[in-house]
C-alpha positions as CSV (number, residue, x, y, z in Angstrom):
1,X,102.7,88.9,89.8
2,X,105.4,90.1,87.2
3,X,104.8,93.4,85.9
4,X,106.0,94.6,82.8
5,X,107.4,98.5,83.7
6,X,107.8,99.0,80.3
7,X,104.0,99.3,80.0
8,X,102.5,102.8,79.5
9,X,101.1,104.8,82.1
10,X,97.5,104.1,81.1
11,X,97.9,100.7,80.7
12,X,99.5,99.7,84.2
13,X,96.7,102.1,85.8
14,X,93.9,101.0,84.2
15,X,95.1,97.2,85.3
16,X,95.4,98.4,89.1
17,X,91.9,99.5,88.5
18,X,90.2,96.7,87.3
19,X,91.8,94.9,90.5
20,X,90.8,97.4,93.2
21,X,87.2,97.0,91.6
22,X,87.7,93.4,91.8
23,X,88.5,93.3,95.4
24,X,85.9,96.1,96.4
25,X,83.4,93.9,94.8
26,X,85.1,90.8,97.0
27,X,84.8,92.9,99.9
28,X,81.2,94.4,99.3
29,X,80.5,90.3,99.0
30,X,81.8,89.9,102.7
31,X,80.1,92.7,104.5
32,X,77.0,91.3,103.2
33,X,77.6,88.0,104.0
34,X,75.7,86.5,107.4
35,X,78.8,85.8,108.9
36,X,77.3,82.6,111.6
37,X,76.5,81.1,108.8
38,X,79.3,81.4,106.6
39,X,82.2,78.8,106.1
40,X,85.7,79.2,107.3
41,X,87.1,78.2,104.7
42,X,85.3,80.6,102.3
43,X,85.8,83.5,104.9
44,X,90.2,82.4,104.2
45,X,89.6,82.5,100.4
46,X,87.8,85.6,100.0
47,X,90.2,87.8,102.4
48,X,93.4,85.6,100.9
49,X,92.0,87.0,97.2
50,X,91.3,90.4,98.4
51,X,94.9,90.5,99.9
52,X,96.2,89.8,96.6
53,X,94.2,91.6,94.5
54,X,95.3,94.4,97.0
55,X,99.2,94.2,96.6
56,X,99.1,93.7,93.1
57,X,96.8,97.1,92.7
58,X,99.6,98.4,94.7
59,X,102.3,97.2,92.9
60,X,100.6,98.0,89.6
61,X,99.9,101.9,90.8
62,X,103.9,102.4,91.7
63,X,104.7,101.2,88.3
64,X,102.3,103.3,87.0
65,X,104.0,106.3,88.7
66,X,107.3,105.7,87.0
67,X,106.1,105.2,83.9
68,X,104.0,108.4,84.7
69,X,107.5,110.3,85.3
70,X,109.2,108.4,82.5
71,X,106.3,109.7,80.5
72,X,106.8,112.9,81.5
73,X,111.0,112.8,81.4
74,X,110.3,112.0,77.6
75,X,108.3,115.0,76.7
């Protein structure tokens, strides 16, 4: 994922957001799934999405924080 640091503050949080909800919903979805019945190959897909969804809601709340402090600096 490329991330544009030049982004404000609320923008590059709000985006880290809307992916942690994404992958909470994603993992909500696997808790309740009957897991004998379930496919492999689903089980890969859903934890391969929720790892990424994960590092780029991480990625996206770091760049968040500098722009937070550049922000700030700027005052």
């Amino acid at each position: 994922m490329l991330i544009d640091t030049s982004r404000s503050y609320i923008d590059l949080q709000e985006s880290a957001e809307q992916r942690l909800s994404a992958v909470r919903g994603l993992l909500q979805s696997l808790a309740l799934m009957n897991i004998t019945l379930a496919d492999a190959n689903d089980l890969r897909y859903l934890s391969e999405a929720a790892y990424l969804l994960t590092e780029d809601a991480y990625d996206l709340a770091k760049a968040a924080h500098h722009a937070a402090l550049r922000e700030a600096s700027q005052r």
